[in-house]
C-alpha positions as CSV (number, residue, x, y, z in Angstrom):
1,X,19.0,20.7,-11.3
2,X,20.8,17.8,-13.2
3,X,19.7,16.0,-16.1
4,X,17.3,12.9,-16.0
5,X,18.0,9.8,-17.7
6,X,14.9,7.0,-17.9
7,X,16.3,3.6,-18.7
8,X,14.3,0.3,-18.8
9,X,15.9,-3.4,-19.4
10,X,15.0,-4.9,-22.8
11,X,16.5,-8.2,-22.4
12,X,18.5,-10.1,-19.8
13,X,21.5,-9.1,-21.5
14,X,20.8,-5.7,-19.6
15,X,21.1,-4.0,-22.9
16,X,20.2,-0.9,-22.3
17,X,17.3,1.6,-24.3
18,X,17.6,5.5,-23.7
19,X,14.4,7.5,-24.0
20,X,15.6,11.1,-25.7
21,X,15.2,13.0,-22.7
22,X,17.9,14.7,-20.5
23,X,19.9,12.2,-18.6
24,X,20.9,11.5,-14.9
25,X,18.6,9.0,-12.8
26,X,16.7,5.7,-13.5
27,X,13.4,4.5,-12.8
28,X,12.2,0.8,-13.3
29,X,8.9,-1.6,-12.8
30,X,9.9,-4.9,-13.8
31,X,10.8,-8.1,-13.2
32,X,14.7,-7.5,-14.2
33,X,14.8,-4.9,-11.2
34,X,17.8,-7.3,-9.1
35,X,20.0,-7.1,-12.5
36,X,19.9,-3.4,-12.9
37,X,21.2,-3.1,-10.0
38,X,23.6,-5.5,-9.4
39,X,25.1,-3.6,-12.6
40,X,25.0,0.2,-10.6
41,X,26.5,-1.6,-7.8
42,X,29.3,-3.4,-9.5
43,X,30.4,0.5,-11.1
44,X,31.2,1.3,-7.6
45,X,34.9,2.2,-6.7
46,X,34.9,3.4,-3.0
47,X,32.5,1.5,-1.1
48,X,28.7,0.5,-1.2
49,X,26.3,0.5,1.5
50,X,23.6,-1.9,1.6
51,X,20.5,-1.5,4.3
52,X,18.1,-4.3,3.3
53,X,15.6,-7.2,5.0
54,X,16.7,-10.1,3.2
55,X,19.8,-11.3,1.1
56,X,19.6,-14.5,-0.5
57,X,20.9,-14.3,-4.2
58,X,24.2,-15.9,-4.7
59,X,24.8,-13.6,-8.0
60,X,24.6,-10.7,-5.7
61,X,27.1,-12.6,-3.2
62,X,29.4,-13.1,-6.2
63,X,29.5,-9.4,-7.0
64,X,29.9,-8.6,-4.1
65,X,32.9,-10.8,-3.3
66,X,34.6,-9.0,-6.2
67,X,34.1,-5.4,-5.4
68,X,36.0,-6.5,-1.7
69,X,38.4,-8.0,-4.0
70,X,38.8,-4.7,-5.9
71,X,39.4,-3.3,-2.6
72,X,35.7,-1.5,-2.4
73,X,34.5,-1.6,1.3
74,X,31.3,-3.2,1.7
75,X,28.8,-2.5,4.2
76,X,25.8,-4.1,4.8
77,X,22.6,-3.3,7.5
78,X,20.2,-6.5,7.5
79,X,18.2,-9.4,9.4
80,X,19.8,-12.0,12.1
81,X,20.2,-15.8,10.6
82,X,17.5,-16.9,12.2
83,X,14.8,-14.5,9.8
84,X,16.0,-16.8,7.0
85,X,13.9,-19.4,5.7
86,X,15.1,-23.0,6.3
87,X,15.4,-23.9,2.8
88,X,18.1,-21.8,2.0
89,X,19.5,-20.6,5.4
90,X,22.5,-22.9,4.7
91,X,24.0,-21.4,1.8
92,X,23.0,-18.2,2.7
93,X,25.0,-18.1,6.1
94,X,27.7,-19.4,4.8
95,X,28.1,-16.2,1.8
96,X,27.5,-14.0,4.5
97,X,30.4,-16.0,6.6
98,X,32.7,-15.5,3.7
99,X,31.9,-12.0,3.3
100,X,33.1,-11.3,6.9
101,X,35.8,-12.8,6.4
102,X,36.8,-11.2,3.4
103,X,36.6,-7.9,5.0
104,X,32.9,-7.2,4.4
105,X,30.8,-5.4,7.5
106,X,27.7,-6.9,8.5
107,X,25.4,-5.1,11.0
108,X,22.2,-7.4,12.4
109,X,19.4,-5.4,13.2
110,X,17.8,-7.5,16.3
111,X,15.2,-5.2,17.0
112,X,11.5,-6.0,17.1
113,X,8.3,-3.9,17.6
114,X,5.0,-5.3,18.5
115,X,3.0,-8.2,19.7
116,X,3.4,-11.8,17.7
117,X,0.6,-12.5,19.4
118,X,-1.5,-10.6,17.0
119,X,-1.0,-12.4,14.1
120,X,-0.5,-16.1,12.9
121,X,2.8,-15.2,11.1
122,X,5.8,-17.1,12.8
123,X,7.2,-14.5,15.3
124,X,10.8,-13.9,16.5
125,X,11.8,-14.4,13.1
126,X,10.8,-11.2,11.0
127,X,12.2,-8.6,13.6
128,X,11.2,-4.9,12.1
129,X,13.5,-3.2,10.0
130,X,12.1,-3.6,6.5
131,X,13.5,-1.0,4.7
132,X,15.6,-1.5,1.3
133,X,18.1,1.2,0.0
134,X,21.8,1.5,-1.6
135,X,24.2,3.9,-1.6
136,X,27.6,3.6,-3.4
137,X,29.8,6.2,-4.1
138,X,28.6,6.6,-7.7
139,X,25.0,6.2,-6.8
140,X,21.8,6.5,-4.7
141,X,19.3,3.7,-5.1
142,X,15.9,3.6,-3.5
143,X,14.0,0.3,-4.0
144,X,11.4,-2.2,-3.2
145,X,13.2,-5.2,-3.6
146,X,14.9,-7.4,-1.7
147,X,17.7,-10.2,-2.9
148,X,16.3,-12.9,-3.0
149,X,15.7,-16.3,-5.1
150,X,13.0,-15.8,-7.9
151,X,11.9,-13.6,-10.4
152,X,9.5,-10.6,-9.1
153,X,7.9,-7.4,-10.4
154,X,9.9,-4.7,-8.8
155,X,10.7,-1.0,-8.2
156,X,13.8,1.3,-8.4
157,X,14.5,4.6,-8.5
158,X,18.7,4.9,-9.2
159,X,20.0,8.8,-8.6
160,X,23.3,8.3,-10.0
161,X,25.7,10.8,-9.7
162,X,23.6,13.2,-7.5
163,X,25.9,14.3,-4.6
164,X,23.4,15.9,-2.8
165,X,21.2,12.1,-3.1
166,X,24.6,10.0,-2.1
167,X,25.2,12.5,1.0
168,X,21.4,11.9,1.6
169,X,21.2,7.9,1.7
170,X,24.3,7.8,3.6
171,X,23.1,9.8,6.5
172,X,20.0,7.4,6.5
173,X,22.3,4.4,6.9
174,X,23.9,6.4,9.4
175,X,20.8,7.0,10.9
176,X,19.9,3.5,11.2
177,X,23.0,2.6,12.5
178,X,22.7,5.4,15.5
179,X,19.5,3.8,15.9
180,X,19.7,0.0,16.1
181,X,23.1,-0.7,15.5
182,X,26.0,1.0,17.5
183,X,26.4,0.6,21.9
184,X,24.8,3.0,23.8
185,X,24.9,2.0,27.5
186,X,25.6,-1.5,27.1
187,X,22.5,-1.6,24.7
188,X,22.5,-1.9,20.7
189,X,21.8,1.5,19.1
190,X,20.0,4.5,20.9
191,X,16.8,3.9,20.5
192,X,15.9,2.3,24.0
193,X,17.5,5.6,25.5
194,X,15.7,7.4,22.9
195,X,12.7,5.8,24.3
196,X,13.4,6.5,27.6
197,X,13.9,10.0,27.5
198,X,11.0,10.3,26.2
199,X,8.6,8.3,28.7
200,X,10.8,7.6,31.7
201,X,8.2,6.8,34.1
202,X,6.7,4.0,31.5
203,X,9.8,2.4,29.3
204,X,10.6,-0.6,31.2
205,X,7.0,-2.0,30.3
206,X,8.1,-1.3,26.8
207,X,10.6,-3.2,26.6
208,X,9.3,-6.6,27.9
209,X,9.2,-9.1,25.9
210,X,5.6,-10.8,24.9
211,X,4.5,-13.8,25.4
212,X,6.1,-17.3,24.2
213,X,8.9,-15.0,22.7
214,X,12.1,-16.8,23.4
215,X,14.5,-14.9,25.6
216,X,17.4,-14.4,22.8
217,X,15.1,-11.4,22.1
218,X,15.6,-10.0,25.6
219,X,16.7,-6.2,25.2
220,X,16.3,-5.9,21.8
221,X,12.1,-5.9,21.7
222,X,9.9,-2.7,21.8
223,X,6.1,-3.1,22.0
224,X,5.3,0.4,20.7
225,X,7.1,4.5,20.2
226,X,5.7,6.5,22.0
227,X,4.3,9.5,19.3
228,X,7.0,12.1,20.4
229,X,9.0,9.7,18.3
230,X,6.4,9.0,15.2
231,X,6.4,12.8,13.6
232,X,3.4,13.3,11.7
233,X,1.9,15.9,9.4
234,X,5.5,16.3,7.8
235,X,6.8,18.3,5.1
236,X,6.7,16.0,2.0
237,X,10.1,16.8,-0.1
238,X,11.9,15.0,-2.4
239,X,13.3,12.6,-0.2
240,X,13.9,9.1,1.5
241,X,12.6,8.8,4.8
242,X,12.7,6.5,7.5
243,X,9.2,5.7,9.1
244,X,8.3,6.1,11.8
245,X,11.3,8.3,12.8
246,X,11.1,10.4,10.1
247,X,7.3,10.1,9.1
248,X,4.2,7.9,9.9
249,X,4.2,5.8,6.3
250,X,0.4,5.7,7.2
251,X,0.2,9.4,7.1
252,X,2.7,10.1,4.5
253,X,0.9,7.6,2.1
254,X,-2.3,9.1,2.7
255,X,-1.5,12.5,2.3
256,X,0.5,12.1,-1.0
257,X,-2.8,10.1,-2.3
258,X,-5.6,12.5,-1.1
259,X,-3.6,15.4,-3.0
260,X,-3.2,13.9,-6.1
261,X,-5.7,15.8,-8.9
262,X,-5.9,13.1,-11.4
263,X,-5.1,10.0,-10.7
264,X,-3.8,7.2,-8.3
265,X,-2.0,4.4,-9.3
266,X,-0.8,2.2,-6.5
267,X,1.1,-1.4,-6.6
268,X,1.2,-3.4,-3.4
269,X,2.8,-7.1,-2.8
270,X,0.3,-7.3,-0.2
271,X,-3.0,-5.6,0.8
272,X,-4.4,-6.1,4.0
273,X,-5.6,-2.9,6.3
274,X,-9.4,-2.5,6.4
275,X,-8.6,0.9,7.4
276,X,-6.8,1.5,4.5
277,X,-9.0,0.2,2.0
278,X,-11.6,2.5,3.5
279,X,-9.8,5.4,3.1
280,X,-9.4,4.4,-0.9
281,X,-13.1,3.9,-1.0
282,X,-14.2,7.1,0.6
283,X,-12.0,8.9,-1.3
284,X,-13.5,8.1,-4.6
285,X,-16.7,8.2,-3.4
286,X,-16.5,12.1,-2.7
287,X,-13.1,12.8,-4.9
288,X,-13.2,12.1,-9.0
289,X,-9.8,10.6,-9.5
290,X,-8.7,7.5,-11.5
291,X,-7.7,4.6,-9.0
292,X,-5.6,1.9,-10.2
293,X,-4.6,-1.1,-7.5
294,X,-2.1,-3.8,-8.5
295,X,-2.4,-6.2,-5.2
296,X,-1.1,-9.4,-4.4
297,X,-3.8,-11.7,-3.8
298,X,-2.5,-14.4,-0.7
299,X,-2.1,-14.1,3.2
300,X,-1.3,-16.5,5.7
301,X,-3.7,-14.8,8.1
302,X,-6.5,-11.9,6.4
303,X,-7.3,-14.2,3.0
304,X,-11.3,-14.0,3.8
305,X,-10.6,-9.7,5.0
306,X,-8.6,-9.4,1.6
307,X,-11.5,-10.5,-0.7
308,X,-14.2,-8.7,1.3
309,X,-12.1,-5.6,0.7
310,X,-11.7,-5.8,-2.6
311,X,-15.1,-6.2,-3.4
312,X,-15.9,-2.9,-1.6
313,X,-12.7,-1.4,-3.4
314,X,-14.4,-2.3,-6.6
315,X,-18.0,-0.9,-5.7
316,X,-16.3,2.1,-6.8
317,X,-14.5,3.2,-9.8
318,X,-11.3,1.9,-8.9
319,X,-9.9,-1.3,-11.0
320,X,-8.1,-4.1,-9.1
321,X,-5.7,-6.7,-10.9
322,X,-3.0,-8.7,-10.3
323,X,-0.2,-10.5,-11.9
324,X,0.8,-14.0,-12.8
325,X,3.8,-13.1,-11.9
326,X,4.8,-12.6,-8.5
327,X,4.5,-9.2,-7.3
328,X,6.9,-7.2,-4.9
329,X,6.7,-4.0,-5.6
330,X,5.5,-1.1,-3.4
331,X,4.9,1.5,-5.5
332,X,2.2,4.9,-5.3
333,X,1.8,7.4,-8.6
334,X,-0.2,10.5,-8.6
335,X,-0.6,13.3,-11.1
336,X,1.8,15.0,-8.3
337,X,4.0,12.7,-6.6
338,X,6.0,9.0,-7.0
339,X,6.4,7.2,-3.9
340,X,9.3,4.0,-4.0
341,X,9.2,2.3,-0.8
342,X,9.6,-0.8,1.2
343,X,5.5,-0.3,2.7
344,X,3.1,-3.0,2.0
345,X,-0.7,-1.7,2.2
346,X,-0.6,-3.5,6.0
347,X,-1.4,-2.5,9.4
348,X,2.6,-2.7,11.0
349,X,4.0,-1.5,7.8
350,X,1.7,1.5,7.1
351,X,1.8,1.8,10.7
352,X,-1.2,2.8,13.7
353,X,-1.8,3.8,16.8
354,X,-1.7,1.3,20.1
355,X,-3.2,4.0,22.0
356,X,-3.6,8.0,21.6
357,X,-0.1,8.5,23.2
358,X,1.7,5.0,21.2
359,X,2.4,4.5,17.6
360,X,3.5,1.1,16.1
361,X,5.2,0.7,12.5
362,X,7.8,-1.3,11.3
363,X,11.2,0.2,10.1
364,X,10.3,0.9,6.6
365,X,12.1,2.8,3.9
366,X,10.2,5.3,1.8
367,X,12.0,7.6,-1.4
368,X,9.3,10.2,-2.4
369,X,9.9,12.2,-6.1
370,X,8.0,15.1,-7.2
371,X,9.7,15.4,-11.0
372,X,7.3,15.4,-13.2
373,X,9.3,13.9,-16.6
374,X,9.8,10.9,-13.7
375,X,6.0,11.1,-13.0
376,X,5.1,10.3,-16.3
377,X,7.8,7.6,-16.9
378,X,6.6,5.9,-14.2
379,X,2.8,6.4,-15.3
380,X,3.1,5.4,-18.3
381,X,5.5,2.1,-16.9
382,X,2.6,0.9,-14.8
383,X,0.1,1.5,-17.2
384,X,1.6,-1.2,-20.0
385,X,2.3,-3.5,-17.1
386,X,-1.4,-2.9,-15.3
387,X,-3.0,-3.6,-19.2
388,X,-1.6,-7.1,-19.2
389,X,-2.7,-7.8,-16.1
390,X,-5.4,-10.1,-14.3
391,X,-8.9,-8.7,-13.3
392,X,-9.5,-9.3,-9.2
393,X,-12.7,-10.1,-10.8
394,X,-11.3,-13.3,-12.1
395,X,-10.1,-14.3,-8.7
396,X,-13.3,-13.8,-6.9
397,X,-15.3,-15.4,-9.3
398,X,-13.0,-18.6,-9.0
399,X,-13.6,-18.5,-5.4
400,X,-17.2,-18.3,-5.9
401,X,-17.7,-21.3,-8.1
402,X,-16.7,-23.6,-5.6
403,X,-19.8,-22.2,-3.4
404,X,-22.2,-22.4,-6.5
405,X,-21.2,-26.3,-7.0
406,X,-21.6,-27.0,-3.1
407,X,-24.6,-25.5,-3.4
408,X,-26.5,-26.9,-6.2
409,X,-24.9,-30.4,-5.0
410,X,-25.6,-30.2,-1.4
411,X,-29.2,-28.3,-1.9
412,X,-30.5,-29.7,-5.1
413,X,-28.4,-32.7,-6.2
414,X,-27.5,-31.3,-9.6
415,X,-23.8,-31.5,-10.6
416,X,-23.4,-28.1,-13.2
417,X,-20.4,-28.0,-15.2
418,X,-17.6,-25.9,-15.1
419,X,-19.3,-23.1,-17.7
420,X,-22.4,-23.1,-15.5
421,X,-20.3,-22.6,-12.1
422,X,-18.6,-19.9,-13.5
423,X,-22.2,-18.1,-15.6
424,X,-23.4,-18.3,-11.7
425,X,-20.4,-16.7,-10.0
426,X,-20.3,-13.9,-12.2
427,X,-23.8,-13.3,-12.1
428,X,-23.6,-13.5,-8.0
429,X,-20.6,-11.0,-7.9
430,X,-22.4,-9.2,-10.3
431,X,-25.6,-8.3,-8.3
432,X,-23.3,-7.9,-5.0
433,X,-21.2,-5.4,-6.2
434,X,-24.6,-4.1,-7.1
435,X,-26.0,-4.0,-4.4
436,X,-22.8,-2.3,-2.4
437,X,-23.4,0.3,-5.3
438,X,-26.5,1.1,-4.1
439,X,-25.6,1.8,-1.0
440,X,-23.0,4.2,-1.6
441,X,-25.5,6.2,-4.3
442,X,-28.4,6.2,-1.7
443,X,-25.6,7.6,0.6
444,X,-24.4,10.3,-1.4
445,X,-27.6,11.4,-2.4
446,X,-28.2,11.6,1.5
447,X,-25.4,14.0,1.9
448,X,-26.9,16.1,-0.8
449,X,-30.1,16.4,0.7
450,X,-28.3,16.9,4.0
451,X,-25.8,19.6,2.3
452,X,-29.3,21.5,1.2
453,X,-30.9,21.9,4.4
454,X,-27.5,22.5,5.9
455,X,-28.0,19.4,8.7
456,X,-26.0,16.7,9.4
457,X,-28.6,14.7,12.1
458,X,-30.6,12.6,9.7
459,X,-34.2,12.0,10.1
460,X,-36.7,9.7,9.0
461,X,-38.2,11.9,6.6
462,X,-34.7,13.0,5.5
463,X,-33.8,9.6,4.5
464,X,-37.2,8.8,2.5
465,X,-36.7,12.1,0.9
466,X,-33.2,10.9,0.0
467,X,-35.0,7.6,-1.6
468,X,-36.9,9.5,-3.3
469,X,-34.6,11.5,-5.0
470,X,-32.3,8.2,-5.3
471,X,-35.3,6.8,-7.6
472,X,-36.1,9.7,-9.5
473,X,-32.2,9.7,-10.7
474,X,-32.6,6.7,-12.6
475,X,-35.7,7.7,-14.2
476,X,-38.9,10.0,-13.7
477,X,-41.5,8.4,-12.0
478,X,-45.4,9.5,-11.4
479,X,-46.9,9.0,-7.6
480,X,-48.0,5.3,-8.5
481,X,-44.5,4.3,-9.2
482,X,-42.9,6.2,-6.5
483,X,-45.4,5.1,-4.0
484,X,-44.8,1.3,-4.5
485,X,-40.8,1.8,-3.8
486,X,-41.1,3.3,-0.8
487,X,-43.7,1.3,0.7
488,X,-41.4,-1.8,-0.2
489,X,-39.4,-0.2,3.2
490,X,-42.5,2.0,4.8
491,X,-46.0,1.7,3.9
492,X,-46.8,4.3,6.9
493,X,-44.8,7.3,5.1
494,X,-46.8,10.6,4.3
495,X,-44.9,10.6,0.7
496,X,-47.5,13.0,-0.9
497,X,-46.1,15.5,2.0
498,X,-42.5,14.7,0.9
499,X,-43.0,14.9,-2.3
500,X,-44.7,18.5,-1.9
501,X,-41.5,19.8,0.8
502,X,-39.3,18.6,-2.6
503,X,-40.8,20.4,-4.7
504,X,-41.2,23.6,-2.7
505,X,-37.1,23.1,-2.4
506,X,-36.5,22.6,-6.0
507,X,-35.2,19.8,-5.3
508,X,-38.0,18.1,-7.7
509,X,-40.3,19.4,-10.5
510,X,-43.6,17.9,-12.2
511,X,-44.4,17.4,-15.6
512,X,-47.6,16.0,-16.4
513,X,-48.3,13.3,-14.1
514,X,-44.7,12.5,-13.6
515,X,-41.6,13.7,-11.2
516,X,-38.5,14.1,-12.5
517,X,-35.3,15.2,-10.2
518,X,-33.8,18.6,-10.5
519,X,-30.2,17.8,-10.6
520,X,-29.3,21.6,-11.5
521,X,-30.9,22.3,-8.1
522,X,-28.7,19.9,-6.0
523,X,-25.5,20.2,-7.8
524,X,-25.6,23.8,-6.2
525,X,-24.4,22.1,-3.4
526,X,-22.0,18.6,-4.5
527,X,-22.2,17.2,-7.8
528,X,-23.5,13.5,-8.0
């Protein structure tokens, strides 16, 4: 297996620091990813391949007008014109213009999946293919970047001079070519006979286009795969895949995280799938691992969904931050696995199902690495940029102040300064994260119960048992105390009966006039 090298940028004259490990491929999490590798790029000698959603930079233009000039053929798999934004579409067209002309190949993906309809974001525009990966003949490079203006914290994983990693990315560009790219019956790429094959009876309803989508989309717009084509429960290798052709990212993601031992540390540009966050939250709640989110914080359309879920994300143990700095990259680290890819934490770019026989995800691009020196690089990476960074906390508070001065202006007619607003926001998150806290204690010590009497149909009885229990873990209690909590929900409750069915389990013991909870007893069964 060959050597490792881990290299990180210590100033923008790309001067390079080696770690005194074994040498051969490069991971970085900064915001000097773009430079790195325009410098890869420029070593190449034979050609480099480029498959990537935007292109904007004109340093990267530059270099790459000089590798055609050195006679190194350029290939490049991207967006149409009209997914650029207006404010630099110009200029932009016009370097990719001169690339074409100076020998360069440029491949348009015009394919879309899905319904604009179902979101705000401007439609017709965006198209699917997401992805972002390079191969040159010196090098493999899985990233989460794209090229454009602006300086954002990014991802790379560079395998350079693997063979078996070149001859790997270059039959995914292949791949993408065969699939979007080159005729097959009059159409671009094979996917609409792919399609086809597969549902012959149903695919021209696939491929109408939605609503108020203009008709220079016609033939190149799917709503949804059917599942034959979406694989799921894959092998996870050391690999890139291409989801959903290779892989469901939703399912990949989520298995690589649900394995992991130790910890999770996951970085996101954007972070909006309910679903998602759910499965991050249940997890911890019956898994101990340490959970780590860097998120972006805006959204055109989910900003009021985003804040609600990170408030449940952070009635757990898991920490939330983000940067001042824009953020970009998609990243996941476990105690097992690092995951590089071009998958937001979203519904079309994890990925879900339309219906049980349907699957829609956009074209993403997805490099998964199970070394573990590279593990712990990257751990330790994210851990010195995650330190620095800004609480979630901070963000919802801020958002809250503005609610405590309507309030105590519109209700009472008092104007509190900025030190009170921001006393009372904290103390309001505070108690809700509390309360949500609560919940999820009263819940688990539900399941306990539950796991001890081997039932999963709750009852009545069951549930003021599981109260019960839930106040004796903070402290013990005699009857008195007890009996003033529960009546607070149920003053008809036979709690002298409960309490003696608790103690016949075990479950509680008596000592002097007080009860006091057993936890030996119940973590027989699942530990609190």
């Amino acid at each position: 297996m060959p050597a490792i090298e881990y290299v990180r940028i210590i100033n923008k004259d790309l001067q390079l620091k080696k770690w005194l490990v074994p040498v051969e491929s490069v991971f970085d999490f900064s915001n000097e990813v773009v430079p790195l590798i325009r410098k890869e790029i420029a070593s190449a000698e034979k050609y480099v391949r480029i498959a990537m959603f935007q292109i904007h930079r004109e340093d990267v233009f530059n270099s790459l007008e000089k590798l055609l000039a050195n006679k190194v053929k350029v290939e490049i798999l991207t967006l149409p014109y009209d997914s650029i934004n207006a404010d630099v579409k110009p200029q932009v067209v016009s370097r990719f213009e001169d690339l074409i002309r100076k020998g360069a190949i440029i491949h348009f993906d015009r394919w879309n999946v899905g319904d604009p309809r179902e979101t705000r974001t401007a439609f017709g525009r965006w198209y699917s293919f997401h992805g972002k990966f390079i191969v040159t003949d010196k090098s493999a490079i899985a990233l989460s970047a794209n090229f454009t203006h602006g300086e954002e914290l990014d991802a790379v994983l560079i395998f350079r001079g693997i063979k078996d990693k070149i001859t790997e990315f270059n039959q995914k560009f292949d791949d993408l070519l065969q699939l979007f790219i080159l005729k097959a019956n009059h159409y671009d790429g094979s996917i609409r006979r792919r399609v086809t094959e597969v549902v012959p009876t149903k695919a021209e309803h696939l491929f109408e286009l939605p609503e108020n989508v203009d008709a220079v989309h016609e033939d190149h717009w799917i709503l949804h795969y059917p599942i034959e084509l979406c694989p799921s429960n894959v092998s996870i290798e050391d690999k890139l895949y291409l989801t959903p052709f290779d892989c469901r990212g939703r399912d990949v993601i989520s298995r690589i995280i649900a394995d992991a031992d130790k910890y999770v540390y996951i970085s996101t540009e954007s972070f909006t799938d309910e679903e998602f966050s759910k499965f991050l939250v249940n997890l911890t709640i019956n898994k101990d691992v340490e959970m780590k989110i860097l998120s972006g914080t805006k959204s055109r359309d989910f900003t009021d969904r985003i804040e609600k879920m990170f408030r449940n994300l952070l009635t757990q143990k898991i920490e939330v931050k983000t940067t001042e700095e824009a953020i970009h990259a998609k990243l996941v680290i476990t105690d097992k696995t690092l995951v590089v890819s071009s998958i937001n934490l979203n519904k079309m770019n994890l990925g879900h199902y339309k219906t049980k026989k349907f699957w829609r995800e956009n074209t993403e691009s997805l490099l998964i690495c199970q070394d573990p020196e590279m593990i712990e690089f990257a751990k330790n990476k994210y851990l010195e940029i995650f330190d620095k960074s800004v609480n979630i906390r901070e963000m919802l508070c801020q958002k809250l102040e503005n609610q405590v001065g309507d309030i105590f202006k519109g209700a009472f007619q008092l104007s509190p300064n900025p030190e009170v607003r921001a006393l009372f926001a904290r103390f309001i998150l505070k108690r809700e994260i509390e309360t949500k806290k609560i919940i999820i204690k009263v819940g688990r010590m539900t399941k306990k119960l539950m796991d001890y009497y081997k039932r999963t149909r709750i009852e009545r009885e069951d549930f003021i048992s599981a109260l019960v229990l839930y106040n004796l873990s903070e402290a013990k209690k005699d009857y008195t105390q007890l009996k003033e909590r529960i009546n607070e929900i149920d003053e008809d409750v036979n709690l002298k009966n409960i309490l003696s069915k608790l103690t016949f389990a075990n479950l509680i013991e008596k000592e002097d006039e007080y009860f006091k909870i057993n936890i030996d007893a119940l973590a027989m069964n699942q530990t609190l």
